[in-house]
TITORTI-998482 format. One record per atom (N, C-alpha, C): residue number from 0; residue in three letters; chain; atom name; y, x, z. Coordinates in Angstrom, 1 decimal, always signed. Example, Ala and Ser with C-alpha at 12.3 -4.5 7.8 and 13.67 -1.06 7.14 Angstrom:
{0 'ALA' 'A' 'N' {-5.7 +13.2 +7.8}}
{0 'ALA' 'A' 'CA' {-4.5 +12.3 +7.8}}
{0 'ALA' 'A' 'C' {-3.3 +13.2 +7.8}}
{1 'SER' 'A' 'N' {-2.2 +12.8 +7.1}}
{1 'SER' 'A' 'CA' {-1.1 +13.7 +7.1}}
{1 'SER' 'A' 'C' {+0.0 +12.9 +7.9}}
END
This chain:
{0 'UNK' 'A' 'N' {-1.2 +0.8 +0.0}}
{0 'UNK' 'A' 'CA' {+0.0 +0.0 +0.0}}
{0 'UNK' 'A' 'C' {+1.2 +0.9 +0.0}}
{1 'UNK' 'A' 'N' {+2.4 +0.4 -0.8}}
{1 'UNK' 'A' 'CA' {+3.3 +1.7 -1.0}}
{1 'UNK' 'A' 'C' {+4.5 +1.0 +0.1}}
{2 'UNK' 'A' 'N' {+4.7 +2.0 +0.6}}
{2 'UNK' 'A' 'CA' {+5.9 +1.9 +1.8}}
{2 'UNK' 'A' 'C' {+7.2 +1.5 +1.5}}
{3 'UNK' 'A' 'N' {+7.4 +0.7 +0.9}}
{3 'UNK' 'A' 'CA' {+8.8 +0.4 +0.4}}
{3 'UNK' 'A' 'C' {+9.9 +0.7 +1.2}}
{4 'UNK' 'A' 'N' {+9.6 +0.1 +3.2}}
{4 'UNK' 'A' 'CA' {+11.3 +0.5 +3.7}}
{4 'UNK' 'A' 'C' {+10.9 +1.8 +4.2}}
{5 'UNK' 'A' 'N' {+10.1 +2.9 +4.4}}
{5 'UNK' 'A' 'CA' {+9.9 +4.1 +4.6}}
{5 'UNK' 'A' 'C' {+11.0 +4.7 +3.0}}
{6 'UNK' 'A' 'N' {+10.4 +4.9 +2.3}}
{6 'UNK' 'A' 'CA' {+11.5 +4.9 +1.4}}
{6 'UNK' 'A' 'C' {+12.8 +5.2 +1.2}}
{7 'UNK' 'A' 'N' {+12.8 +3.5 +1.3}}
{7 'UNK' 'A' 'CA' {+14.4 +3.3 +1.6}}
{7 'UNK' 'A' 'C' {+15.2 +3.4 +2.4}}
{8 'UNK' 'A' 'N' {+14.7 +3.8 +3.8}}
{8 'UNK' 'A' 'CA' {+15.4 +4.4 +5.0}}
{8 'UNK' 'A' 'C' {+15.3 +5.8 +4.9}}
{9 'UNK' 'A' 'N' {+14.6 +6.2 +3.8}}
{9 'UNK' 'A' 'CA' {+14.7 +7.8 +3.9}}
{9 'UNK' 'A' 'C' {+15.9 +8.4 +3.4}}
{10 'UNK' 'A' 'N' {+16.4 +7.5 +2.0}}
{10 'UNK' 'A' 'CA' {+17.2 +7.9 +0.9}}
{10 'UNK' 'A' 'C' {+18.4 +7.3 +1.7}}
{11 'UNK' 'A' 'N' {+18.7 +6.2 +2.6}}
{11 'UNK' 'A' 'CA' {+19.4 +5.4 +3.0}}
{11 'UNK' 'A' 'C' {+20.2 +6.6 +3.8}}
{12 'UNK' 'A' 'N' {+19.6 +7.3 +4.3}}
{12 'UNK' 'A' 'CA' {+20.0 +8.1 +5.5}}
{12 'UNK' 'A' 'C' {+20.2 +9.5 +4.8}}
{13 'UNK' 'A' 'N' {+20.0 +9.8 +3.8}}
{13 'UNK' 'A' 'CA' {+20.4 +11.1 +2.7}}
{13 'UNK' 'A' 'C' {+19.4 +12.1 +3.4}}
{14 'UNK' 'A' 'N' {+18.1 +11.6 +3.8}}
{14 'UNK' 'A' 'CA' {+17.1 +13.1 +4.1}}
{14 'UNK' 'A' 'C' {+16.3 +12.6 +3.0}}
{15 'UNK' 'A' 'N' {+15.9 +14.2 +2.7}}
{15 'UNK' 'A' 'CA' {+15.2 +14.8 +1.7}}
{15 'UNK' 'A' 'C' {+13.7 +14.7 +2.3}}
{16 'UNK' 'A' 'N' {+12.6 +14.5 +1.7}}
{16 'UNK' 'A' 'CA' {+11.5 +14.2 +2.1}}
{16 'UNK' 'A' 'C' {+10.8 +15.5 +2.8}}
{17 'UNK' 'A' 'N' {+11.1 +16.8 +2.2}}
{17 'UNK' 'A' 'CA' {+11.0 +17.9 +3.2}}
{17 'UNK' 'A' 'C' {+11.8 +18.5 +4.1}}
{18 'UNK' 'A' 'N' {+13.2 +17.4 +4.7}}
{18 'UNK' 'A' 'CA' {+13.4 +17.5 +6.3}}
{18 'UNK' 'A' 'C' {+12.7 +16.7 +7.2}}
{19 'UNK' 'A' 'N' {+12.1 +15.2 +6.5}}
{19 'UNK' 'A' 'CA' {+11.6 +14.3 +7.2}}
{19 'UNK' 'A' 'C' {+10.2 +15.4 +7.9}}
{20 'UNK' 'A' 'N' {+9.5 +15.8 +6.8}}
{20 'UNK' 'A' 'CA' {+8.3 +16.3 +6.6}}
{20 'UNK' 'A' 'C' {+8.1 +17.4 +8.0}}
{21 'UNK' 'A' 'N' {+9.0 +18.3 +7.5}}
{21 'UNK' 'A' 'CA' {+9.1 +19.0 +8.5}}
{21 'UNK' 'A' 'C' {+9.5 +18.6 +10.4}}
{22 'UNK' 'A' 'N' {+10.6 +17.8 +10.5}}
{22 'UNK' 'A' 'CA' {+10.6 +17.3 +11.6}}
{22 'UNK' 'A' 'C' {+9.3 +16.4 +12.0}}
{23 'UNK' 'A' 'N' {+8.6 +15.9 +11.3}}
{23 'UNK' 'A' 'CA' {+7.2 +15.2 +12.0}}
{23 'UNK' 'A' 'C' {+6.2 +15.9 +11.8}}
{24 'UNK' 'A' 'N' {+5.8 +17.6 +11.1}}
{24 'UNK' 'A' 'CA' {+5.4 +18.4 +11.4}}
{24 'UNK' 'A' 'C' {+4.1 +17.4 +10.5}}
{25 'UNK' 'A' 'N' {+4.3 +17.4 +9.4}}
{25 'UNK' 'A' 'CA' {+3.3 +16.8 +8.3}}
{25 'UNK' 'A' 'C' {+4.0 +17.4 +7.0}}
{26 'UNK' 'A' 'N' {+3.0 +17.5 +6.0}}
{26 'UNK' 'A' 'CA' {+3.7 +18.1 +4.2}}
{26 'UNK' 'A' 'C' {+4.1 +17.2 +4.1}}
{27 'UNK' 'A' 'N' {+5.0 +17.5 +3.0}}
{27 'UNK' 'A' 'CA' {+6.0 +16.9 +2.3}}
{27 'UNK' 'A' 'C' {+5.1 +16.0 +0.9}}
{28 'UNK' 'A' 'N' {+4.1 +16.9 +0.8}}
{28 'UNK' 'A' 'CA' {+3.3 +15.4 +0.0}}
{28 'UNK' 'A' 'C' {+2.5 +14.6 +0.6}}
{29 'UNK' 'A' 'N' {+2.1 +14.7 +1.9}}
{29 'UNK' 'A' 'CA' {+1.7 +13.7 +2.9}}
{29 'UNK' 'A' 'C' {+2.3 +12.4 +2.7}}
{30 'UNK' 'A' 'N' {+3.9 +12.6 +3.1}}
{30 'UNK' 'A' 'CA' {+5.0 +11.6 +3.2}}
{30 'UNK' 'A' 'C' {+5.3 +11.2 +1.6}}
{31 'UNK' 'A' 'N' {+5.3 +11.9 +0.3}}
{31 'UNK' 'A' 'CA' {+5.2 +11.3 -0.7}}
{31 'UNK' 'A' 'C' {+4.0 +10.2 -0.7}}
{32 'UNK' 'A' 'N' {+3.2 +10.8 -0.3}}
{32 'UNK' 'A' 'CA' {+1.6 +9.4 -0.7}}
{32 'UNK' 'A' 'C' {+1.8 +8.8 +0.3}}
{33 'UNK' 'A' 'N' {+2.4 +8.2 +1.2}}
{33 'UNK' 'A' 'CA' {+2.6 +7.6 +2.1}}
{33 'UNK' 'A' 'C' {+4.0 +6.4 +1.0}}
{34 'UNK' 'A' 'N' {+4.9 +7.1 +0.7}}
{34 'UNK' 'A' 'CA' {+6.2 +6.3 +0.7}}
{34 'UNK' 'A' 'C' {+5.6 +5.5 -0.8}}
{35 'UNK' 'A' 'N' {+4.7 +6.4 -1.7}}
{35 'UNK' 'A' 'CA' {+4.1 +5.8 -3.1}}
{35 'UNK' 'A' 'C' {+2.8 +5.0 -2.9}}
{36 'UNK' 'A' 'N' {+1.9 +4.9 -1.7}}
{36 'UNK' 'A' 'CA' {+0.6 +4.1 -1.8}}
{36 'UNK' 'A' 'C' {-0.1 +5.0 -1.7}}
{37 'UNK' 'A' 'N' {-0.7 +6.1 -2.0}}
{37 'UNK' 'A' 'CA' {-1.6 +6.6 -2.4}}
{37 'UNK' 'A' 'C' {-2.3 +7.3 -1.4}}
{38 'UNK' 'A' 'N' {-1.7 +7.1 -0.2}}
{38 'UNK' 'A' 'CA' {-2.5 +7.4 +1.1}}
{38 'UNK' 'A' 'C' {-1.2 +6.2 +2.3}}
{39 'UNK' 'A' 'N' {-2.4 +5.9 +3.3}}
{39 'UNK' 'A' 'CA' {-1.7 +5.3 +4.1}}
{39 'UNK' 'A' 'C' {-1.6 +5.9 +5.7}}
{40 'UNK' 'A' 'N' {-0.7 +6.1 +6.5}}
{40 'UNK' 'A' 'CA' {-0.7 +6.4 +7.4}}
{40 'UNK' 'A' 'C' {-1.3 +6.0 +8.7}}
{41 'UNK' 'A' 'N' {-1.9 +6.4 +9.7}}
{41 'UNK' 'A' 'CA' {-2.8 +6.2 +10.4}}
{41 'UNK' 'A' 'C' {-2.1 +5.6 +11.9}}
{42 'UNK' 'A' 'N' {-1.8 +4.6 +12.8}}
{42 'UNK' 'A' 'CA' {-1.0 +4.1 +13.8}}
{42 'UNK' 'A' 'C' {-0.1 +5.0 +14.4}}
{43 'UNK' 'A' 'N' {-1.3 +6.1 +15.2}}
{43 'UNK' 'A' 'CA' {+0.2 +7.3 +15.3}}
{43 'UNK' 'A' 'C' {+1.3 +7.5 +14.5}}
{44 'UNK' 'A' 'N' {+1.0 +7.9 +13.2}}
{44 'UNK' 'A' 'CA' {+2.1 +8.1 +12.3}}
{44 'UNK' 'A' 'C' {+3.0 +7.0 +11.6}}
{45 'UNK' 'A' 'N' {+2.6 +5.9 +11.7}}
{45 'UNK' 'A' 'CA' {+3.4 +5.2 +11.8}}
{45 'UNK' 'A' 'C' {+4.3 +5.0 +13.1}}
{46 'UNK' 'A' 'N' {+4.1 +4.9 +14.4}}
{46 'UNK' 'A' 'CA' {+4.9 +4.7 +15.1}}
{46 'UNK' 'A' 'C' {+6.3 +6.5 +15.5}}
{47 'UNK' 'A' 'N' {+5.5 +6.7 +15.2}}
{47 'UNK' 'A' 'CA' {+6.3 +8.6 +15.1}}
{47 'UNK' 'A' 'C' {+7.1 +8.2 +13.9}}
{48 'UNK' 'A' 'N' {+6.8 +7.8 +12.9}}
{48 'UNK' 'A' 'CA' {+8.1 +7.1 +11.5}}
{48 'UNK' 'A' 'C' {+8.7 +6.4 +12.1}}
{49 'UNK' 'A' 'N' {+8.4 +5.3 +12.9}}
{49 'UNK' 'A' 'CA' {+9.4 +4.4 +12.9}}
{49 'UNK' 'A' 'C' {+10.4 +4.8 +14.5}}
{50 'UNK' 'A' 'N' {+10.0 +5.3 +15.3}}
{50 'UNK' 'A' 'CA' {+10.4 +5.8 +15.9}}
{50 'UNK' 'A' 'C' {+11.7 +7.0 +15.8}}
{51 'UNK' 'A' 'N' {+11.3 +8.0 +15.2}}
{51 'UNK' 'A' 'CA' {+12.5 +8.9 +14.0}}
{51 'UNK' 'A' 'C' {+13.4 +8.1 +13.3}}
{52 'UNK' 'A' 'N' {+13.0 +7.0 +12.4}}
{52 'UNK' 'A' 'CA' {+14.1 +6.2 +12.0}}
{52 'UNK' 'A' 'C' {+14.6 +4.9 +12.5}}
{53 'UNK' 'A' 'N' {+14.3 +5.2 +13.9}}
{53 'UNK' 'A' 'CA' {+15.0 +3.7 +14.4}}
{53 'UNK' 'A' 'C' {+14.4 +2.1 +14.1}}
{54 'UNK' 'A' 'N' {+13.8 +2.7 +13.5}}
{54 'UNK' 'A' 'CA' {+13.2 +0.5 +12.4}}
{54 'UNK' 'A' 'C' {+12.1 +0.6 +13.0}}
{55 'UNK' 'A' 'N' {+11.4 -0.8 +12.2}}
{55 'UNK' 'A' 'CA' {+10.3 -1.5 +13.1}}
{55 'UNK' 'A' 'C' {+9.3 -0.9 +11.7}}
{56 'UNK' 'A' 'N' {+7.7 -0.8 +12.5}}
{56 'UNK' 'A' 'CA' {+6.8 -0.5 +11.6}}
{56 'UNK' 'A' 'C' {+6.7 -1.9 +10.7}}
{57 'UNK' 'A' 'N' {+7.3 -2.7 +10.6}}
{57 'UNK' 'A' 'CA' {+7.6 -4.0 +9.6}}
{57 'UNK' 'A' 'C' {+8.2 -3.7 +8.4}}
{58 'UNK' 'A' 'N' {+9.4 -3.2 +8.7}}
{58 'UNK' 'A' 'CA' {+10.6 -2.7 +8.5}}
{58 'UNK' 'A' 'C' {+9.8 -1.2 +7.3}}
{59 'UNK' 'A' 'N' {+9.3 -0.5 +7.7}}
{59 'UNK' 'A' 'CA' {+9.0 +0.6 +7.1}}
{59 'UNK' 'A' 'C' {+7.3 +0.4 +6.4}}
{60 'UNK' 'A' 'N' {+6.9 -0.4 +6.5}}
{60 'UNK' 'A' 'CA' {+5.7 -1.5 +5.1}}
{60 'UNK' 'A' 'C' {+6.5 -2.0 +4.0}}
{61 'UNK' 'A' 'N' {+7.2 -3.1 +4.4}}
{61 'UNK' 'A' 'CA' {+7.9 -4.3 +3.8}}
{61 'UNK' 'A' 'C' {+9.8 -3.7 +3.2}}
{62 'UNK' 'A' 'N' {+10.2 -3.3 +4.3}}
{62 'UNK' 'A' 'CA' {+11.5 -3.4 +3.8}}
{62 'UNK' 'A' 'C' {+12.2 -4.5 +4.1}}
{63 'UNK' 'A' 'N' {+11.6 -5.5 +5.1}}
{63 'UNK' 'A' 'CA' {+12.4 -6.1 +5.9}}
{63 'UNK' 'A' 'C' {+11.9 -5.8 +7.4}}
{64 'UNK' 'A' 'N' {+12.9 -6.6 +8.0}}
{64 'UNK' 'A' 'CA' {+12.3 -6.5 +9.6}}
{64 'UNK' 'A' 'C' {+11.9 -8.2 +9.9}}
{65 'UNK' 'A' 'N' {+10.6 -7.7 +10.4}}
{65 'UNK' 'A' 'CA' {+9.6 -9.1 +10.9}}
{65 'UNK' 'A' 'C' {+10.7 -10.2 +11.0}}
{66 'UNK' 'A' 'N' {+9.8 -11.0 +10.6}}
{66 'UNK' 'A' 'CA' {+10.4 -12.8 +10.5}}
{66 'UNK' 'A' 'C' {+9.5 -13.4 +11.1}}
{67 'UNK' 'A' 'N' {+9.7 -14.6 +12.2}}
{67 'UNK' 'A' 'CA' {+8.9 -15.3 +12.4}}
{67 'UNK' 'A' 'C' {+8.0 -16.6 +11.8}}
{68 'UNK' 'A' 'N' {+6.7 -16.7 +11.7}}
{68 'UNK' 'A' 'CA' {+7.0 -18.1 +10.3}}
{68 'UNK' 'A' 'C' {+7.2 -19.6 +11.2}}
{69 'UNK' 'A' 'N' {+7.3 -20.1 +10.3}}
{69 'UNK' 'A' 'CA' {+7.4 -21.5 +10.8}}
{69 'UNK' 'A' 'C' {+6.2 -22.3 +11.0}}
{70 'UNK' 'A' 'N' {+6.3 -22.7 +12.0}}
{70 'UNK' 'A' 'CA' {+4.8 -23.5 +12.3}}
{70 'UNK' 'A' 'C' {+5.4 -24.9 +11.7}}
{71 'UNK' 'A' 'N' {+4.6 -25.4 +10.6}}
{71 'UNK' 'A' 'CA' {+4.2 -27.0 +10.4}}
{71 'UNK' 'A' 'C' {+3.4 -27.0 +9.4}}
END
Protein backbone atom coordinates (compact mmCIF):
# COMPACT_ATOMS: atom_id res chain seq x y z
CA UNK A 1 0.00 0.00 0.00
CA UNK A 2 1.66 3.32 -0.96
CA UNK A 3 1.89 5.94 1.76
CA UNK A 4 0.41 8.81 0.44
CA UNK A 5 0.52 11.29 3.67
CA UNK A 6 4.14 9.89 4.55
CA UNK A 7 4.91 11.47 1.43
CA UNK A 8 3.26 14.40 1.61
CA UNK A 9 4.39 15.39 4.97
CA UNK A 10 7.84 14.69 3.91
CA UNK A 11 7.88 17.19 0.88
CA UNK A 12 5.39 19.37 2.99
CA UNK A 13 8.06 19.95 5.52
CA UNK A 14 11.10 20.43 2.70
CA UNK A 15 13.07 17.13 4.13
CA UNK A 16 14.76 15.17 1.71
CA UNK A 17 14.23 11.50 2.12
CA UNK A 18 17.94 10.97 3.24
CA UNK A 19 17.53 13.44 6.28
CA UNK A 20 14.27 11.55 7.18
CA UNK A 21 16.33 8.29 6.62
CA UNK A 22 18.99 9.07 8.47
CA UNK A 23 17.35 10.61 11.58
CA UNK A 24 15.21 7.25 11.98
CA UNK A 25 18.44 5.43 11.42
CA UNK A 26 16.82 3.29 8.34
CA UNK A 27 18.07 3.69 4.22
CA UNK A 28 16.93 5.99 2.27
CA UNK A 29 15.41 3.27 -0.02
CA UNK A 30 13.67 1.66 2.87
CA UNK A 31 11.58 5.04 3.24
CA UNK A 32 11.32 5.18 -0.75
CA UNK A 33 9.42 1.56 -0.67
CA UNK A 34 7.55 2.63 2.09
CA UNK A 35 6.29 6.24 0.65
CA UNK A 36 5.85 4.14 -3.14
CA UNK A 37 4.13 0.57 -1.81
CA UNK A 38 6.59 -1.55 -2.43
CA UNK A 39 7.40 -2.48 1.14
CA UNK A 40 5.27 -1.75 4.06
CA UNK A 41 6.38 -0.75 7.43
CA UNK A 42 6.21 -2.77 10.43
CA UNK A 43 4.10 -0.99 13.77
CA UNK A 44 7.29 0.20 15.33
CA UNK A 45 8.11 2.15 12.28
CA UNK A 46 5.20 3.40 11.84
CA UNK A 47 4.70 4.91 15.15
CA UNK A 48 8.59 6.27 15.10
CA UNK A 49 7.10 8.08 11.54
CA UNK A 50 4.38 9.37 12.94
CA UNK A 51 5.78 10.38 15.89
CA UNK A 52 8.92 12.47 13.95
CA UNK A 53 6.24 14.13 12.01
CA UNK A 54 3.66 14.97 14.40
CA UNK A 55 0.52 13.24 12.43
CA UNK A 56 -1.53 10.27 13.14
CA UNK A 57 -0.52 6.80 11.62
CA UNK A 58 -4.02 7.63 9.59
CA UNK A 59 -2.69 10.63 8.51
CA UNK A 60 0.62 8.98 7.06
CA UNK A 61 -1.53 5.70 5.14
CA UNK A 62 -4.26 7.89 3.75
CA UNK A 63 -3.36 11.48 3.80
CA UNK A 64 -6.12 12.41 5.95
CA UNK A 65 -6.46 12.31 9.56
CA UNK A 66 -9.15 9.55 10.89
CA UNK A 67 -12.85 10.35 10.48
CA UNK A 68 -15.25 8.86 12.35
CA UNK A 69 -18.06 7.02 10.29
CA UNK A 70 -21.46 7.44 10.83
CA UNK A 71 -23.49 4.84 12.28
CA UNK A 72 -26.99 4.21 10.39
Amino acid sequence: MRMIGLQNIRKLKKYSQQKVAMELSISREALSYYENGQRSPDVDMLLRLSAYFNVSIDYLITGKEFEERKKG
